[in-house]
TORDRENTI-761862 format. One record per residue (C-alpha): residue in one letter; x, y, z. Coordinates in steps of 0.25 Angstrom, whole numbers, plus 5000, padded with zeros to 4 digits. Layout:
BEGIN
{r a&px X&py Y&pz Z}
...
//
This chain:
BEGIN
{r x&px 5093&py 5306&pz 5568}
{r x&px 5087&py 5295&pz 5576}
{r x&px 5097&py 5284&pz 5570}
{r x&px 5109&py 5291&pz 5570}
{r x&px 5122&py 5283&pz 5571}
{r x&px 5132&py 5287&pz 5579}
{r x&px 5145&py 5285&pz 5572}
{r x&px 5154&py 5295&pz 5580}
{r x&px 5151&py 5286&pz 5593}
{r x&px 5153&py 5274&pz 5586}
{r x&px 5168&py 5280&pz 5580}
{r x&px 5171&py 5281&pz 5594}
{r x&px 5168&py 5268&pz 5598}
{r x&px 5175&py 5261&pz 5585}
{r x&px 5188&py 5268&pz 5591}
{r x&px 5186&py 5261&pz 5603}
{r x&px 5184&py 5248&pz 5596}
{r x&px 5195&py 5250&pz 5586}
{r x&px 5205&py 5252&pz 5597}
{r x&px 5201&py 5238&pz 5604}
{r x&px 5213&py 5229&pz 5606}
{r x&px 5210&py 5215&pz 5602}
{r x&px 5201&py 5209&pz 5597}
{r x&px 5190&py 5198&pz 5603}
{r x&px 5192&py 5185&pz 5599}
{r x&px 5178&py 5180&pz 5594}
{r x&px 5174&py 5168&pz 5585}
{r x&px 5163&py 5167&pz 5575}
{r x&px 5149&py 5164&pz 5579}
{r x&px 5151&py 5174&pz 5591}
{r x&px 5144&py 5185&pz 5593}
{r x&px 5150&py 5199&pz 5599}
{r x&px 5145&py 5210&pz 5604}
{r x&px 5152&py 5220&pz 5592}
{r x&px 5154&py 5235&pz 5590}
{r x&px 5149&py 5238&pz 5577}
{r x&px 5147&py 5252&pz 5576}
{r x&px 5139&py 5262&pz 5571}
{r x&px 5138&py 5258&pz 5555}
{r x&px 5132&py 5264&pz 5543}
{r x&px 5117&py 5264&pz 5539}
{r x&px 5111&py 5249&pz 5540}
{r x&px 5124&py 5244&pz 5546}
{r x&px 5123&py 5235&pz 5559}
{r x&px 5127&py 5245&pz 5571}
{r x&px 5132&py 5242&pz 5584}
{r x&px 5124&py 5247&pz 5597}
{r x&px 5126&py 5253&pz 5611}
{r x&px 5139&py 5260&pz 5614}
{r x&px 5148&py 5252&pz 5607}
{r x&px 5140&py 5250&pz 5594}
{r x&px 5140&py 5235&pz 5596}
{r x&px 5130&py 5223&pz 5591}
{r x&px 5132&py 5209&pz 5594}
{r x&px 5137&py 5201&pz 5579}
{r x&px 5139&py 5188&pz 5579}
{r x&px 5155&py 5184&pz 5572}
{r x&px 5151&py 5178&pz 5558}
{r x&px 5167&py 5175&pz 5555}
{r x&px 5179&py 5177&pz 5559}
{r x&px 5191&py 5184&pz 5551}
{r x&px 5202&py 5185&pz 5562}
{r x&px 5203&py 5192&pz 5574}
{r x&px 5201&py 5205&pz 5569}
{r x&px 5188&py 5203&pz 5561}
{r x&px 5177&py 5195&pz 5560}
{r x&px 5162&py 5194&pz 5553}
{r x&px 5151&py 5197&pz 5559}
{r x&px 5136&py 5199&pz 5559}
{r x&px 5127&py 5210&pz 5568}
{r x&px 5118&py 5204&pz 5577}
{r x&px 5103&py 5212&pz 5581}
{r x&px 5096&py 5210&pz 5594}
{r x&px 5084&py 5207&pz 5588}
{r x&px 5078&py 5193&pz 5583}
{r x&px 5078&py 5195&pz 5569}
{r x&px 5075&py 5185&pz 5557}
{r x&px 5076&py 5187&pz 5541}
{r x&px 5087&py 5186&pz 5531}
{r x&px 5098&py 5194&pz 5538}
{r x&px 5094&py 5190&pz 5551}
{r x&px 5097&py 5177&pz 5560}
{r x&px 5093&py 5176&pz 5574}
{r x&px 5103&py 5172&pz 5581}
{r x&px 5095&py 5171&pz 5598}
{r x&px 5098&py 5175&pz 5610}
{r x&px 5111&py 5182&pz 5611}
{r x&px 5114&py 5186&pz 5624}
{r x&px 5099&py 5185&pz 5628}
{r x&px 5096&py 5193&pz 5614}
{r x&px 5090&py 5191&pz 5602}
{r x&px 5101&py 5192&pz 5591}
{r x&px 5100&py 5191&pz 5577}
{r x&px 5110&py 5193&pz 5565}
{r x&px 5109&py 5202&pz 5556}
{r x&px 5115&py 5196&pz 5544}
{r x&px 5117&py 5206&pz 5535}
{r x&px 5126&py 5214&pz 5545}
{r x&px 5140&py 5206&pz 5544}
{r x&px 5150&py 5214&pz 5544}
{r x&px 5166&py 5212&pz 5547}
{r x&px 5170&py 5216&pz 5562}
{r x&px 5184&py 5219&pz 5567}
{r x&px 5185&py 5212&pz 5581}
{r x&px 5187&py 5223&pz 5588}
{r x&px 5171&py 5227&pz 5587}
{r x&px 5168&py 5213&pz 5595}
{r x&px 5165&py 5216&pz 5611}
{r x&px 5161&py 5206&pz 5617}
{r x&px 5156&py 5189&pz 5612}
{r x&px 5141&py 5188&pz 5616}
{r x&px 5139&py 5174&pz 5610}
{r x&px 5143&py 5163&pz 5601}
{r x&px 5132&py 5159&pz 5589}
{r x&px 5128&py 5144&pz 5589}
{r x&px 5135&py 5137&pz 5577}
{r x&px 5122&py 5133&pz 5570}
{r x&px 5118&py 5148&pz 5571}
{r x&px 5130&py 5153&pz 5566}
{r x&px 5130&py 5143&pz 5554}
{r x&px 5115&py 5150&pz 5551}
{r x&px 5120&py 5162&pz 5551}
{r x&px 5132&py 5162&pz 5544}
{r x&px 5125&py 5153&pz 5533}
{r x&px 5115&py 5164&pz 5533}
{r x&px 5123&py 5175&pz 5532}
{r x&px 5131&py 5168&pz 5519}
{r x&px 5118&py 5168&pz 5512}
{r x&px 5114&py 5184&pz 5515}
{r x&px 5129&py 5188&pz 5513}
{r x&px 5135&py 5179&pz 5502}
{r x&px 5121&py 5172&pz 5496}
{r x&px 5125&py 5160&pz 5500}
{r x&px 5113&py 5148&pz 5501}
{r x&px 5107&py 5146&pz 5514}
{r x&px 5109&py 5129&pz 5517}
{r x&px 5097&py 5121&pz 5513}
{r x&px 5096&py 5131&pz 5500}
//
C-alpha cells in the first residue's frame, strides 16, 4: 500500500521521546520544530526520521503541556488556513483545524517567534473555526 504508515518505527521513536529528561522552555507564539508521530487517518503526521512538523505554540498550560497548531510547508489560503511567510526561508502556513494538546517533551528545537499582530490573527481565527466565536468587524 502506497500510503502506508509506519506505526511500529514510530512506537520506537515515541520511546525515545518519552524517555527525554526535561523539557524546553518555550513561550507562546513560538514555533518548534515538533515530533508528532505517525497518527491515525486524516490526523496531522510528522515527517522524516523523527515524525516531526514545525507547530506554532497557541498556549501554554505549564511546563509539561502546551496547545499547539501543525504548520504545512506550503502557501495555503482558505478557512483552515492562514499563511503565516517565510519561516526559516519557507513558506509556512497553519493548518487550523489540526490543534491538538502536546506534552513538551515532543518539542526539538525553536525555529521562530510569530509577530504579535500575526498571532492576534490567528488566534482570533482559530476562536471562530473552533468555538464559533465572531470574527472582529462582525
Amino acid at each position: 500500500m502506497e500510503n502506508e504508515k509506519d506505526f511500529d518505527r514510530w512506537n520506537n521513536e515515541k520511546k525515545c521521546v518519552q524517555m527525554r529528561g526535561t523539557q524546553p522552555f518555550y513561550q507562546e507564539r513560538e514555533i518548534w520544530w515538533c515530533s508528532l508521530g505517525v497518527n491515525v487517518g486524516f490526523e496531522q503526521d510528522g515527517t522524516g526520521a523523527n515524525f516531526d512538523r514545525p507547530v506554532l505554540v497557541i498556549r501554554g498550560f505549564n511546563k509539561e503541556t502546551c496547545f499547539c497548531v501543525a504548520l504545512t510547508g506550503r502557501k495555503r489560503r482558505g478557512m483552515y488556513y492562514q499563511h503565516l511567510g517565510k519561516i526559516e526561508g519557507r513558506d509556512a502556513s497553519a493548518i487550523l483545524s489540526q490543534v491538538r494538546l502536546v506534552d513538551t517533551k515532543r518539542l526539538i528545537r525553536k525555529m521562530a517567534t510569530l509577530p504579535k499582530a500575526d498571532f492576534a490573527e490567528l488566534k482570533q481565527r482559530l476562536g471562530q473555526i473552533l468555538l464559533g466565536l465572531p470574527f472582529k468587524g462582525e
